[in-house]
C-alpha positions as CSV (number, residue, x, y, z in Angstrom):
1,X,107.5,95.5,104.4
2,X,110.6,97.0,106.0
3,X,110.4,99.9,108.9
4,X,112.7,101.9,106.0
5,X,110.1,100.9,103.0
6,X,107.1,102.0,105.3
7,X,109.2,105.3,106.3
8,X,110.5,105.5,102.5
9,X,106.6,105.7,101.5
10,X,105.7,108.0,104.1
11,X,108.1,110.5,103.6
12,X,107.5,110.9,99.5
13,X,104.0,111.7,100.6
14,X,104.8,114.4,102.7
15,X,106.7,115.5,100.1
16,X,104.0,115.6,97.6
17,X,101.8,117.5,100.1
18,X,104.7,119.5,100.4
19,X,105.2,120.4,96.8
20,X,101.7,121.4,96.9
21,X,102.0,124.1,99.6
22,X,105.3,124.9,97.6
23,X,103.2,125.0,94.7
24,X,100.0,127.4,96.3
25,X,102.6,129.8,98.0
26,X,104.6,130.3,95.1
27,X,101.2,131.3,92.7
28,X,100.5,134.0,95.5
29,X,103.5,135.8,95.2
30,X,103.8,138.7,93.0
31,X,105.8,138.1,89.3
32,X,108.0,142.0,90.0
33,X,109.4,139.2,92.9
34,X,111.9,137.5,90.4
35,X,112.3,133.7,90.4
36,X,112.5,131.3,93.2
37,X,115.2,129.2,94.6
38,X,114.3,126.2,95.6
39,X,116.7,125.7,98.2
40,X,115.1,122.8,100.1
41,X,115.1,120.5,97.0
42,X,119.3,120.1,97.4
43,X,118.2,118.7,100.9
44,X,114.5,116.5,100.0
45,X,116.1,114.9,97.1
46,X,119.1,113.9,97.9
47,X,117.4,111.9,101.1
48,X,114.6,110.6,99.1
49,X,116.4,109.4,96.4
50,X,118.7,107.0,98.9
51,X,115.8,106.3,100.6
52,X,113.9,104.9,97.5
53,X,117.5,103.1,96.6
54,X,117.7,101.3,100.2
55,X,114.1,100.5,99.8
56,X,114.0,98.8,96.3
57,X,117.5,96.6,97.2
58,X,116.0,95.4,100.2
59,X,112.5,94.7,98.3
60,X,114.6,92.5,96.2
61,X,116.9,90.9,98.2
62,X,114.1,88.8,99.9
């Protein structure tokens, strides 16, 4: 495995810990609050996703 792939599998688990704070804050808030933006998605997504590309095309070029 690849610094990248290692870095690649890392990262999605920090973001699955993450979505679970996410998750725990956004039960505690009160529903007169209105709906939440998830504004850090546009950033984690984007990241991962190219991430997880790089990561598969290098698994497979070997």
């Amino acid at each position: 495995m690849t610094k990248l792939q290692i870095t690649t599998i890392l990262l999605i688990i920090a973001y699955f810990i993450w979505e679970l704070f996410v998750w725990f804050w956004a039960k505690g808030q009160p529903e007169s609050s209105g709906a939440i933006i998830r504004v850090d998605l546009i950033i984690i997504f984007p990241i991962l996703l190219v991430l997880i590309i790089v990561s598969i095309y290098q698994y497979f070029k070997k």
